[in-house]
Residue, then its C-alpha position, 0 to 999 in steps of 0.5 A: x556097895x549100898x546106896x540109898x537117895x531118900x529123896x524118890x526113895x531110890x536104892x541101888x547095890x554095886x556087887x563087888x568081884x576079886x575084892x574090887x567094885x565093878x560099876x558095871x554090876x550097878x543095879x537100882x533095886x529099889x524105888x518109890x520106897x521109904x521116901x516119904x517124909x520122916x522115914x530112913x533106911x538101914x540094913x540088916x539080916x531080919x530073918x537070919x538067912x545071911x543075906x543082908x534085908x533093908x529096913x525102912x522105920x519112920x518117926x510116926x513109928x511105922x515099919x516095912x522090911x524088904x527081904x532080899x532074895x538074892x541078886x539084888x531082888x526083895x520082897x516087901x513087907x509092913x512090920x506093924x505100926x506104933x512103935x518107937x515112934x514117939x519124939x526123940x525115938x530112933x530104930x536100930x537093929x542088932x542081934x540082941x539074943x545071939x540067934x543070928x536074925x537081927x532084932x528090932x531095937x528102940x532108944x530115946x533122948x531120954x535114957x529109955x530102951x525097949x527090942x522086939x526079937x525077930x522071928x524071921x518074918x515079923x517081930x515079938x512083944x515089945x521088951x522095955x529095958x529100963x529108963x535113964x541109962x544112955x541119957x544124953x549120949x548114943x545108944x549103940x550095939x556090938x558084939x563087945x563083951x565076949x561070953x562063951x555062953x552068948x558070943x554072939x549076942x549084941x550088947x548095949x553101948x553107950x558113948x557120951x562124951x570121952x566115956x564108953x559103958x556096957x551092959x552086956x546082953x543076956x543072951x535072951x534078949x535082956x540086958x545086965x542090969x549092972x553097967x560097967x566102964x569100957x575105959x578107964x580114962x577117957x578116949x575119943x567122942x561119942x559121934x566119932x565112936x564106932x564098933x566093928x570086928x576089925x581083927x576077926x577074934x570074934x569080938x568088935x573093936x572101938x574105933x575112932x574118926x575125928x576130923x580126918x583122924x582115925x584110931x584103933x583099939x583092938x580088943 
């Protein structure tokens, strides 16, 4: 169990035995770090090693990653600057081309979308992915549409309003340029709208959490 305080930049981990948290094994990881103004800080396994990094991103488009070594250790590193980190930006990470490192990932309120690939310690040229497409809505990645080429590949989702669209990844770090409708009819919303493998198939499922509720489409 992960917990963050960005005010400080204070992080700590509870490491969690038999299927159960144990407060005992709390430890602050972290502090003084990505707790200046306009940054926040996400999770994901940059360098493919099956232990989960901690990323830090701001809105002047600076980012620093913090490897994770093991039993709650890291060590740190600025990724570079002047990316998504113009107004309406936000940076997430997914696995865009399916070789188990998470990617660096940029989308706008403006329909816009670019990834750097990681390659372990650092991150590729920059790859724009076109333009109004998501516009209005939130751009997620999930593992969604199977492939037997590229099961592995996060693709690009889009929830607005009731709605749900794909583009399935390329499995080189592209995108479809076809968009195809999740659903049919309309299901849920785009805040309440997650993605995660609840079935283990291999595939991530829709969920769905509004005011309390929760539902499931296994897929």
């Amino acid at each position: 169990m992960l917990c963050d305080v960005h005010a400080g930049g204070k992080h700590w981990a509870m490491l969690g035995a038999s299927g159960a948290w144990n407060k005992a094994h709390t430890k602050m990881h972290s502090t003084g770090w990505c707790g200046h103004a306009g940054s926040y800080t996400q999770y994901a396994d940059v360098n493919g090693d099956g232990k989960v990094d901690m990323t830090c991103d701001d809105t002047a488009g600076r980012h620093w990653t913090a490897f994770h070594k093991g039993n709650g250790a890291f060590f740190y590193k600025f990724q570079g600057a002047g990316w998504c980190g113009h107004a309406g930006s936000f940076t997430t990470y997914a696995d865009v081309n399916g070789d188990g490192k998470d990617d660096q990932t940029c989308n706008d309120t403006l329909g816009r979308h670019w990834s750097r690939v990681s390659t372990g310690y650092a991150y590729g040229a920059s790859i724009y992915h076109g333009a109004n497409w998501c516009k209005g809505g939130i751009t997620r990645y999930a593992n969604f549409w199977y492939d037997a080429y590229h099961p592995k590949a996060a693709d690009m989702m889009c929830d607005t309003g009731a709605f749900h669209y794909i583009r399935p990844s390329l499995g080189n770090g592209h995108f479809h340029s076809h968009t195809w409708k999740v659903l049919a009819g309309g299901w849920c919303n785009a805040a309440g709208t997650h993605y995660a493998d609840v079935n283990g198939n291999g595939v991530d499922d829709l969920l769905c959490s509004i005011g309390g509720g929760h539902w499931l489409l296994a897929h």
